[in-house]
C-alpha positions as CSV (number, residue, x, y, z in Angstrom):
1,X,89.4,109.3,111.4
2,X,88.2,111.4,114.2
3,X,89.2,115.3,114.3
4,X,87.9,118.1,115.8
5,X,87.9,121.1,113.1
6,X,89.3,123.8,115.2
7,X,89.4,126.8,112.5
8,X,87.5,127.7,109.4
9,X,90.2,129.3,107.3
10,X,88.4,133.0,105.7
11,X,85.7,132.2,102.8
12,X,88.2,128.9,101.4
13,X,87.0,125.6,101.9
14,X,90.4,125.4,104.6
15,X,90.0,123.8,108.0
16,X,92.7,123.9,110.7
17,X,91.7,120.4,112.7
18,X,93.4,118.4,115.5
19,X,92.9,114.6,116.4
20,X,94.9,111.5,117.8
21,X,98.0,112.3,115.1
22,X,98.7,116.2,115.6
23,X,97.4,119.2,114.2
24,X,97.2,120.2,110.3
25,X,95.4,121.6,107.7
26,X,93.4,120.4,104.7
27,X,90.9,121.4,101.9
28,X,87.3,120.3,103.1
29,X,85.8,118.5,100.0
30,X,82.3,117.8,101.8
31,X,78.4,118.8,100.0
32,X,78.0,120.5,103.3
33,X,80.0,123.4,104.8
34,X,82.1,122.4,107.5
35,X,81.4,123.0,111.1
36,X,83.6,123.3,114.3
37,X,83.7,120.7,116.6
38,X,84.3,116.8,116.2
39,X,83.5,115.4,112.7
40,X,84.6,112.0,111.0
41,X,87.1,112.4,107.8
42,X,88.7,110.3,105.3
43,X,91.7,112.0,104.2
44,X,92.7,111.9,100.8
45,X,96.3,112.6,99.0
46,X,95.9,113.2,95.3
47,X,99.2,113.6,94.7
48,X,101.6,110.6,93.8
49,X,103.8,110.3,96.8
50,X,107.1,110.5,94.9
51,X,109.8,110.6,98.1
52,X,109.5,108.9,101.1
53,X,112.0,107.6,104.0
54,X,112.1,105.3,106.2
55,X,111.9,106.3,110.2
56,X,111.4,105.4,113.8
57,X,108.7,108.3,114.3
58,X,105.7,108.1,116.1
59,X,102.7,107.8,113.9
60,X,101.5,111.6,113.2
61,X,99.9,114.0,110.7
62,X,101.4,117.5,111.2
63,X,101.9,120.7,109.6
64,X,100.6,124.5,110.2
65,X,98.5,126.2,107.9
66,X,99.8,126.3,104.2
67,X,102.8,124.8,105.1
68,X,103.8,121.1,103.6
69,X,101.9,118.4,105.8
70,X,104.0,115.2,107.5
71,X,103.0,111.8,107.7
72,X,104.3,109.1,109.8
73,X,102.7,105.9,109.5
74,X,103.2,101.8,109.0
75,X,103.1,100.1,105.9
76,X,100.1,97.4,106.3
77,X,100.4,96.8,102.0
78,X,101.7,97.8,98.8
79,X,99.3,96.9,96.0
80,X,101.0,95.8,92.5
81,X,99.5,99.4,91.2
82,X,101.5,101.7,94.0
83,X,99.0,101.6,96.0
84,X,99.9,101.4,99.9
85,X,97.9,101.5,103.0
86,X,99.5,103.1,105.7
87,X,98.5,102.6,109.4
88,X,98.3,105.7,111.0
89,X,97.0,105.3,114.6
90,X,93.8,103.0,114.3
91,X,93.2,104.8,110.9
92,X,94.3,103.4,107.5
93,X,95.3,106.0,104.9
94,X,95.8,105.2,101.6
95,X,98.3,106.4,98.9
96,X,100.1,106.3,95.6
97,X,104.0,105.8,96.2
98,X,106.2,105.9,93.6
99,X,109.4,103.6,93.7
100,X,111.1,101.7,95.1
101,X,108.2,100.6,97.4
102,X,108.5,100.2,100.9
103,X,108.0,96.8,102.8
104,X,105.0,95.7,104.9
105,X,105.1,96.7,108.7
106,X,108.2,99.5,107.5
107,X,107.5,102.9,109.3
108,X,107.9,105.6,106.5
109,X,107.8,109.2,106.5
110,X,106.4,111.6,103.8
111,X,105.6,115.5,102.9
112,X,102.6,116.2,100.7
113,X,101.8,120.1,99.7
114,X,97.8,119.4,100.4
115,X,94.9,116.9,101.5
116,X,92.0,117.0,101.4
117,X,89.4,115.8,103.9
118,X,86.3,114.1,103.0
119,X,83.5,113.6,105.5
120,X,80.9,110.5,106.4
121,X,78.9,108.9,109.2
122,X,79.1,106.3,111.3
Protein backbone atom coordinates (compact mmCIF):
# COMPACT_ATOMS: atom_id res chain seq x y z
CA UNK A 1 0.00 0.00 0.00
CA UNK A 2 0.86 3.55 -0.55
CA UNK A 3 1.44 5.95 2.59
CA UNK A 4 3.01 8.91 3.16
CA UNK A 5 5.01 8.67 6.60
CA UNK A 6 4.13 11.89 8.11
CA UNK A 7 6.00 11.54 11.69
CA UNK A 8 9.08 9.81 12.95
CA UNK A 9 8.01 9.01 16.48
CA UNK A 10 11.49 10.11 19.03
CA UNK A 11 14.49 7.36 18.61
CA UNK A 12 11.62 4.20 18.30
CA UNK A 13 11.24 2.63 15.11
CA UNK A 14 7.28 4.41 15.27
CA UNK A 15 5.92 6.19 12.14
CA UNK A 16 2.73 8.26 12.26
CA UNK A 17 1.59 7.70 8.26
CA UNK A 18 -1.51 8.66 6.17
CA UNK A 19 -2.81 7.03 2.90
CA UNK A 20 -6.09 6.16 0.97
CA UNK A 21 -7.61 4.41 4.43
CA UNK A 22 -6.92 7.18 7.23
CA UNK A 23 -4.28 7.95 9.41
CA UNK A 24 -2.46 5.46 12.05
CA UNK A 25 0.49 4.38 13.46
CA UNK A 26 2.81 1.36 13.14
CA UNK A 27 6.32 -0.18 14.08
CA UNK A 28 8.57 0.29 10.96
CA UNK A 29 10.32 -3.17 10.52
CA UNK A 30 12.50 -2.07 7.42
CA UNK A 31 16.79 -2.72 7.13
CA UNK A 32 16.67 0.99 6.34
CA UNK A 33 15.51 3.86 8.68
CA UNK A 34 12.48 5.28 7.58
CA UNK A 35 12.04 8.53 5.72
CA UNK A 36 9.21 11.14 5.42
CA UNK A 37 7.42 11.33 2.48
CA UNK A 38 5.53 8.65 0.25
CA UNK A 39 6.90 5.01 0.68
CA UNK A 40 5.23 1.54 -0.28
CA UNK A 41 4.29 -0.78 2.89
CA UNK A 42 3.02 -4.10 3.49
CA UNK A 43 1.35 -4.12 6.75
CA UNK A 44 1.62 -6.97 8.91
CA UNK A 45 -0.63 -8.07 12.13
CA UNK A 46 1.14 -10.54 14.26
CA UNK A 47 -1.42 -10.99 16.51
CA UNK A 48 -4.24 -13.63 16.01
CA UNK A 49 -7.28 -11.58 15.33
CA UNK A 50 -9.45 -12.99 18.10
CA UNK A 51 -12.86 -10.61 17.87
CA UNK A 52 -14.19 -9.23 14.93
CA UNK A 53 -17.79 -7.79 13.80
CA UNK A 54 -19.51 -7.49 11.14
CA UNK A 55 -20.23 -3.72 9.65
CA UNK A 56 -21.39 -1.44 6.91
CA UNK A 57 -18.13 0.85 7.41
CA UNK A 58 -16.19 2.25 4.85
CA UNK A 59 -12.92 0.46 4.24
CA UNK A 60 -10.32 2.29 6.69
CA UNK A 61 -7.20 1.86 8.81
CA UNK A 62 -7.36 4.39 11.80
CA UNK A 63 -6.09 5.04 15.02
CA UNK A 64 -3.74 7.88 16.82
CA UNK A 65 -0.56 7.26 18.11
CA UNK A 66 -0.40 4.34 20.73
CA UNK A 67 -3.82 3.94 20.73
CA UNK A 68 -5.58 0.50 19.36
CA UNK A 69 -5.65 0.63 15.39
CA UNK A 70 -9.22 -0.07 13.36
CA UNK A 71 -9.72 -1.94 10.38
CA UNK A 72 -12.57 -2.01 8.03
CA UNK A 73 -12.19 -4.14 5.12
CA UNK A 74 -13.95 -7.08 2.75
CA UNK A 75 -13.44 -10.58 3.18
CA UNK A 76 -11.97 -11.76 -0.44
CA UNK A 77 -11.05 -15.54 1.54
CA UNK A 78 -10.69 -17.51 4.58
CA UNK A 79 -8.07 -20.17 4.15
CA UNK A 80 -8.73 -23.63 6.04
CA UNK A 81 -5.69 -22.41 8.45
CA UNK A 82 -7.50 -18.91 9.61
CA UNK A 83 -6.07 -17.26 7.32
CA UNK A 84 -8.25 -14.41 5.61
CA UNK A 85 -7.51 -11.79 3.11
CA UNK A 86 -9.18 -8.75 3.57
CA UNK A 87 -9.76 -6.10 0.88
CA UNK A 88 -8.98 -2.86 2.09
CA UNK A 89 -9.17 -0.28 -0.67
CA UNK A 90 -7.08 -1.78 -3.72
CA UNK A 91 -4.82 -3.30 -1.06
CA UNK A 92 -5.13 -6.92 0.31
CA UNK A 93 -4.15 -7.42 3.99
CA UNK A 94 -3.84 -10.52 5.32
CA UNK A 95 -4.67 -11.99 8.81
CA UNK A 96 -5.17 -14.73 11.37
CA UNK A 97 -8.91 -14.76 12.64
CA UNK A 98 -9.90 -16.86 15.10
CA UNK A 99 -13.55 -18.35 15.04
CA UNK A 100 -16.24 -18.47 13.81
CA UNK A 101 -14.90 -17.15 10.44
CA UNK A 102 -16.45 -14.63 8.48
CA UNK A 103 -17.87 -15.25 4.88
CA UNK A 104 -16.37 -14.19 1.52
CA UNK A 105 -17.36 -10.50 0.35
CA UNK A 106 -18.63 -9.93 4.42
CA UNK A 107 -17.44 -6.40 5.56
CA UNK A 108 -15.80 -6.93 9.07
CA UNK A 109 -14.37 -4.73 11.57
CA UNK A 110 -11.39 -5.28 13.93
CA UNK A 111 -9.01 -3.58 16.70
CA UNK A 112 -5.34 -4.79 16.87
CA UNK A 113 -2.90 -3.09 19.72
CA UNK A 114 0.09 -2.80 16.90
CA UNK A 115 1.33 -3.39 13.14
CA UNK A 116 3.88 -3.25 11.88
CA UNK A 117 4.85 -1.94 8.48
CA UNK A 118 7.18 -3.61 6.18
CA UNK A 119 8.70 -1.76 3.14
CA UNK A 120 9.41 -2.81 -0.77
CA UNK A 121 9.67 -1.50 -4.29
CA UNK A 122 7.83 -1.47 -7.10
Amino acid sequence: MNVIIGSLIGQSSRVVFSGPLGEAWGTWQGDEPPQLGPTNVEFDIPDVIEKWTSTDAAESLEGPLGAPLTFCGIVESVGDDGVAAIRMASDIVLVELGPPAPSPRQRIMFHVPRIDLYPYSL
